[in-house]
VEXZAGU-514346 format. One record per atom (N, C-alpha, C): atom name; residue in three letters; residue number from 0; x negated, y negated, z. Coordinates in steps of 0.2 Angstrom, whole numbers, plus 5000, padded with zeros to 4 digits. Atoms other than C-alpha are relative to their C-alpha. Layout:
# VEXZAGU-514346
SITE:name:resn:resi:X:Y:Z
SITE:CA:ALA:NUM:X:Y:Z .
...
//
This chain:
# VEXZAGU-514346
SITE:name:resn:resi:X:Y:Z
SITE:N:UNK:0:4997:4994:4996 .
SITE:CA:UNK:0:4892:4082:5448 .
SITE:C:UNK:0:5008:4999:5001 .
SITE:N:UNK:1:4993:4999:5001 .
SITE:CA:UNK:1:4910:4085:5446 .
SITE:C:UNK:1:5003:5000:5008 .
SITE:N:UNK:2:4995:5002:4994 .
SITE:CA:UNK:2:4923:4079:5461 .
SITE:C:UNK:2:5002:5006:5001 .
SITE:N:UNK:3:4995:4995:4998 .
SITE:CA:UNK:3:4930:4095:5473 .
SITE:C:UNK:3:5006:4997:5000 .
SITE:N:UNK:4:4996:5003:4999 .
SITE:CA:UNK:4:4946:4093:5474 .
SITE:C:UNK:4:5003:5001:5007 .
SITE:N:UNK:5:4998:5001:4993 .
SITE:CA:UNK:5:4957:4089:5489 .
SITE:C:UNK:5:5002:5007:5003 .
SITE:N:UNK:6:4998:4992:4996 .
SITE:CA:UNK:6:4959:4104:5501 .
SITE:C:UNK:6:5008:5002:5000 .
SITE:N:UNK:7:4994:4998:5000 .
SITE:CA:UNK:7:4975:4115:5501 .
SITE:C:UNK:7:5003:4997:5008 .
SITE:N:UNK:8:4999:4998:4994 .
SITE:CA:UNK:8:4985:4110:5515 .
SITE:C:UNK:8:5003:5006:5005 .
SITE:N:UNK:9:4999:4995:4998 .
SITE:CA:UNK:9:4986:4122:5528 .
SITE:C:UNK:9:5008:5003:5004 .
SITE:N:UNK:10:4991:4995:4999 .
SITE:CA:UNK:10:5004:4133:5531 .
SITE:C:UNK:10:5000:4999:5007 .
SITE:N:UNK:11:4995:4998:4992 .
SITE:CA:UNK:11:5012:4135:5547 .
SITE:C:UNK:11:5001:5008:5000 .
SITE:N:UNK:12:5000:4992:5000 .
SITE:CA:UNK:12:5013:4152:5554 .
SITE:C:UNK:12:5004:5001:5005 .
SITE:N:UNK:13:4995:4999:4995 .
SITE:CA:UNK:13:5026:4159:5564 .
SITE:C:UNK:13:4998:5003:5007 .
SITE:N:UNK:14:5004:4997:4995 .
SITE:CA:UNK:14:5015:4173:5572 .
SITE:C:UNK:14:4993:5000:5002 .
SITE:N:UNK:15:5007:4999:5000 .
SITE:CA:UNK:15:4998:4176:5576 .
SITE:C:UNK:15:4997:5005:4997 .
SITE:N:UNK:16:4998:4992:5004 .
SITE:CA:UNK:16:5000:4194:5565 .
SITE:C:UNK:16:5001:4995:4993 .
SITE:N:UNK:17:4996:5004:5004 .
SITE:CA:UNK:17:5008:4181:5553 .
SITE:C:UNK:17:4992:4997:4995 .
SITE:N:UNK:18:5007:5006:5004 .
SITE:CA:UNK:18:4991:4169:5552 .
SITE:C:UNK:18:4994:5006:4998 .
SITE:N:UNK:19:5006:4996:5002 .
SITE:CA:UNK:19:4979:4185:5551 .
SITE:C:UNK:19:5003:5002:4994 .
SITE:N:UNK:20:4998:4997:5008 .
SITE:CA:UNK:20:4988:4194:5536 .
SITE:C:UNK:20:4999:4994:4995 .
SITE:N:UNK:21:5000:5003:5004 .
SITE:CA:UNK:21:4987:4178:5528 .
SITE:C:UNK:21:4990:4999:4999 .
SITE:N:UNK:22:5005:5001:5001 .
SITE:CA:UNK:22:4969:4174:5532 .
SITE:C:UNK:22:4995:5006:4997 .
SITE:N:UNK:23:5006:4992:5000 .
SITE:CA:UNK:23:4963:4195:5529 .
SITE:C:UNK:23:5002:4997:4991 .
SITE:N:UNK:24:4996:5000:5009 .
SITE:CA:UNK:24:4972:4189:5509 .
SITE:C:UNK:24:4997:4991:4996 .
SITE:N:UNK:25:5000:5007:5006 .
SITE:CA:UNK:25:4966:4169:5505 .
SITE:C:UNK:25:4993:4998:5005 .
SITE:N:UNK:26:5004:5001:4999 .
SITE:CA:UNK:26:4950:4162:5505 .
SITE:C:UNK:26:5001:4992:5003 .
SITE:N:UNK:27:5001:5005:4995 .
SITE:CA:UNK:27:4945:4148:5520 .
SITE:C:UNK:27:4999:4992:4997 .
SITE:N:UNK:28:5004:5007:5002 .
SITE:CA:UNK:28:4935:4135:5508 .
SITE:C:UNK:28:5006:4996:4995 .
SITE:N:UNK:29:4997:5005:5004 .
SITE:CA:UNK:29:4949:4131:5498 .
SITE:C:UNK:29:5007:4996:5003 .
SITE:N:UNK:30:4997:5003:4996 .
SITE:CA:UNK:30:4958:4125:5514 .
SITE:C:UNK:30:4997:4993:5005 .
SITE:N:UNK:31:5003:5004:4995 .
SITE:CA:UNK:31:4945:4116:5523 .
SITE:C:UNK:31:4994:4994:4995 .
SITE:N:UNK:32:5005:5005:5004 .
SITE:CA:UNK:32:4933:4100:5518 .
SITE:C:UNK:32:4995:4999:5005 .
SITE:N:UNK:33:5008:4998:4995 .
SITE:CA:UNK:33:4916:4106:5524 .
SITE:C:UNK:33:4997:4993:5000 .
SITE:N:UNK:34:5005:5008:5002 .
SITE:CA:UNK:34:4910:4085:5518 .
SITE:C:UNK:34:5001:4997:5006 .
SITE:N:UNK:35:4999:5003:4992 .
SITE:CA:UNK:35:4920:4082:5536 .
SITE:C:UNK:35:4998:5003:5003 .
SITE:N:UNK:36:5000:4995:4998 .
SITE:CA:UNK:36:4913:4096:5543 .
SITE:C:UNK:36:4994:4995:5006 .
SITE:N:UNK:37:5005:5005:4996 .
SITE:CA:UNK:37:4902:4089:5562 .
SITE:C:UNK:37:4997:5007:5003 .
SITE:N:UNK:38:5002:4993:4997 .
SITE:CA:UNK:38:4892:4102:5571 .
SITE:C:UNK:38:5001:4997:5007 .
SITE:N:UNK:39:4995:5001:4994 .
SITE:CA:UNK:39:4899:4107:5587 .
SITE:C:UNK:39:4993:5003:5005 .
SITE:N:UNK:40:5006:4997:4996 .
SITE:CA:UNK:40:4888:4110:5602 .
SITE:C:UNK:40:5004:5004:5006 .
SITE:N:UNK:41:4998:4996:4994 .
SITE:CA:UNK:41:4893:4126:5615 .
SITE:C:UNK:41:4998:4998:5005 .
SITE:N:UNK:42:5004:5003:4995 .
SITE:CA:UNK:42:4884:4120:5631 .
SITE:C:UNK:42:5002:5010:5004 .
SITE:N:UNK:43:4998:4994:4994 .
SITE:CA:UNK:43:4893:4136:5643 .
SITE:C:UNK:43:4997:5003:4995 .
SITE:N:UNK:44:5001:4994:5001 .
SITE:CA:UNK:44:4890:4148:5631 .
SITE:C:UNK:44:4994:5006:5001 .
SITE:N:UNK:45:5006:4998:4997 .
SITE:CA:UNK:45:4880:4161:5639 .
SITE:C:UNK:45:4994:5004:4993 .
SITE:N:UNK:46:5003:4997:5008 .
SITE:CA:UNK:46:4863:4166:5627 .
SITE:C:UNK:46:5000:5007:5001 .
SITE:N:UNK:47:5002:4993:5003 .
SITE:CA:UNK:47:4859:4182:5620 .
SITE:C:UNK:47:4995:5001:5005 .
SITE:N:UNK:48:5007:5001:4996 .
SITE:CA:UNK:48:4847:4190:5632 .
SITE:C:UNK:48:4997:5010:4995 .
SITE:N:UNK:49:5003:4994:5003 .
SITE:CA:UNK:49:4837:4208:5628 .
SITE:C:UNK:49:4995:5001:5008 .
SITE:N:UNK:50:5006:4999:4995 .
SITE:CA:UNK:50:4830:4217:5642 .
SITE:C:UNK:50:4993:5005:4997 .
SITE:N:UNK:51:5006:4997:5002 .
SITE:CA:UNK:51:4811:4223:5644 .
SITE:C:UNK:51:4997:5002:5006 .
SITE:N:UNK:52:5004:4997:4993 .
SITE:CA:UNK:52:4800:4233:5654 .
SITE:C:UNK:52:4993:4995:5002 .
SITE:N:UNK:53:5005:5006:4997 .
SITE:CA:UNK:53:4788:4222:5665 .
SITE:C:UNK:53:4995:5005:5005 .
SITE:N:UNK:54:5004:4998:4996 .
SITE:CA:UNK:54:4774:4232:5674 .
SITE:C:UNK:54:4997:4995:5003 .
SITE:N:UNK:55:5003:5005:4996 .
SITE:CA:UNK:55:4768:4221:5688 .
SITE:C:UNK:55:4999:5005:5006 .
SITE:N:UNK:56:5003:4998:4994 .
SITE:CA:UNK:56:4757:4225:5704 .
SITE:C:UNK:56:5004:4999:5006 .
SITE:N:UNK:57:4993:5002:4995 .
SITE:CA:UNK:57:4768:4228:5719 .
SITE:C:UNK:57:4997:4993:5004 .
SITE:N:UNK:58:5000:5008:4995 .
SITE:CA:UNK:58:4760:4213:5729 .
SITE:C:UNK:58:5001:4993:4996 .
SITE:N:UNK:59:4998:5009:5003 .
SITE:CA:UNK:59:4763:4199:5715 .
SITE:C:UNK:59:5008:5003:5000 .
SITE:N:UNK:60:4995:5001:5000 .
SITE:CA:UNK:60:4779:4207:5714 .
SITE:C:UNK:60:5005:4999:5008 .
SITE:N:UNK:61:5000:5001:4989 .
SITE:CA:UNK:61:4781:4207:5736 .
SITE:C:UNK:61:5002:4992:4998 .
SITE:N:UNK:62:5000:5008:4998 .
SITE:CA:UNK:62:4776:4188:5732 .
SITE:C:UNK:62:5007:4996:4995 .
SITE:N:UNK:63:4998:5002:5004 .
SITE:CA:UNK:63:4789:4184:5719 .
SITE:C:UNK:63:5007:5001:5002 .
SITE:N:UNK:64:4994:4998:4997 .
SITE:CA:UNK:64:4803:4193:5729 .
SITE:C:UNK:64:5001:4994:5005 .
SITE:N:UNK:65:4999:5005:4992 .
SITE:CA:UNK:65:4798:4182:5745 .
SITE:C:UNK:65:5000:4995:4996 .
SITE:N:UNK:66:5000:5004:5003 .
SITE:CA:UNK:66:4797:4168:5734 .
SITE:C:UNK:66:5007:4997:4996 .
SITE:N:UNK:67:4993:5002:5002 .
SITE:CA:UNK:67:4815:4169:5728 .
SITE:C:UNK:67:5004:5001:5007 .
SITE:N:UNK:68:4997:5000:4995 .
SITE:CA:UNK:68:4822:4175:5744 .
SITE:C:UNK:68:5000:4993:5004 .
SITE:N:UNK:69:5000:5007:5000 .
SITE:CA:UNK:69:4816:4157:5749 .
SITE:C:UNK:69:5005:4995:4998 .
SITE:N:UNK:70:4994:5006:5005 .
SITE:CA:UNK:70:4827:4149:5736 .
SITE:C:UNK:70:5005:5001:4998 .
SITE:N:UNK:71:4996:4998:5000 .
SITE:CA:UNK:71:4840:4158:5738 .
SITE:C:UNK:71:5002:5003:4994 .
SITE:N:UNK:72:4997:4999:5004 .
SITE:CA:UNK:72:4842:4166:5723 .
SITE:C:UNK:72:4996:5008:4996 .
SITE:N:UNK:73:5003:4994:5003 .
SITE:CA:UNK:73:4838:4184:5712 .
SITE:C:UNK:73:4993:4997:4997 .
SITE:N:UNK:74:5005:4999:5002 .
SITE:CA:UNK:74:4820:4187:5710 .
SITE:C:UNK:74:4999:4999:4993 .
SITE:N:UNK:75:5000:4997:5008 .
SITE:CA:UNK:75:4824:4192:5691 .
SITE:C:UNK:75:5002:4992:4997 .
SITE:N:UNK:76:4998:5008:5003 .
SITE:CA:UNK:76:4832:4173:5689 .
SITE:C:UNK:76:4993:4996:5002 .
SITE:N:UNK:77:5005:5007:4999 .
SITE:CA:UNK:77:4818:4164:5696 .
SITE:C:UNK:77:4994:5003:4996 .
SITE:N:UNK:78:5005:5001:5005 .
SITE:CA:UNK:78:4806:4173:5686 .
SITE:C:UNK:78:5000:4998:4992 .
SITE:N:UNK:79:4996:5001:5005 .
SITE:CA:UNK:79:4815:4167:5671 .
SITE:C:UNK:79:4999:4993:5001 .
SITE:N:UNK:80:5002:5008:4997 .
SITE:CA:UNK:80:4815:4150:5679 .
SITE:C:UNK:80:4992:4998:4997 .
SITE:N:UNK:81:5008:5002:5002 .
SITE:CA:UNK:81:4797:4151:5679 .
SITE:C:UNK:81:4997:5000:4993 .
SITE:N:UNK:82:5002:5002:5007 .
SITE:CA:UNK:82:4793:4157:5662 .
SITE:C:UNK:82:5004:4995:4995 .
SITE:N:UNK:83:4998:5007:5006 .
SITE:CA:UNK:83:4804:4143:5654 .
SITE:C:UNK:83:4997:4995:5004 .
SITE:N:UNK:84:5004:5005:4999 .
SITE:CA:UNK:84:4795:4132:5663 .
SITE:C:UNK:84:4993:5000:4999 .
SITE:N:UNK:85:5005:4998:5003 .
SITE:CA:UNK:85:4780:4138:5658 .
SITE:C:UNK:85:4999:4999:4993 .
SITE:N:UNK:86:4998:5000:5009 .
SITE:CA:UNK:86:4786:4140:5639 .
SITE:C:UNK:86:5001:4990:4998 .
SITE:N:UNK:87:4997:5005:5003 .
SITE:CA:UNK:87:4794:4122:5640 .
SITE:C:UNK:87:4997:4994:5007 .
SITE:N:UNK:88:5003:5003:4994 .
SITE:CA:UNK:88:4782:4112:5653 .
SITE:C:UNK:88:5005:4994:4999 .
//
């Protein structure tokens, strides 16, 4: 398997106008060495959600409401609480 060779090093840019006209015009992989490359972990980043309709009985949702008003927090979070905890015992 044939040796890549060593990455370009990378320009200096004056602007931030400067560094995108150059990056919309030259290819990333022949500035970077993916062999160093480490995977990075987001911890904050909030996920992807998707809303959906939930039909529920008003007295399990009565109990679900009183249930987070207890713990201080939106009904619609603690029942998220509960199915990952459910999903991920």
């Amino acid at each position: 398997m044939p040796r890549k060779a060593a990455p370009k090093p990378l320009p200096t840019f004056k602007t931030e106008a400067a560094e995108r006209a150059f990056w919309a015009t030259h290819d990333a992989t022949e500035y970077l060495d993916l062999s160093t490359a480490r995977r990075v972990v987001l911890p904050n980043l909030k996920p992807t959600t998707q809303s959906i309709s939930l039909r529920l009985p008003s007295h399990l949702l009565d109990g679900i409401k009183a249930a987070a008003n207890k713990r201080d927090v939106p009904y619609q979070s603690l029942i998220k609480i509960w199915l990952q905890e459910k999903l991920h015992p």
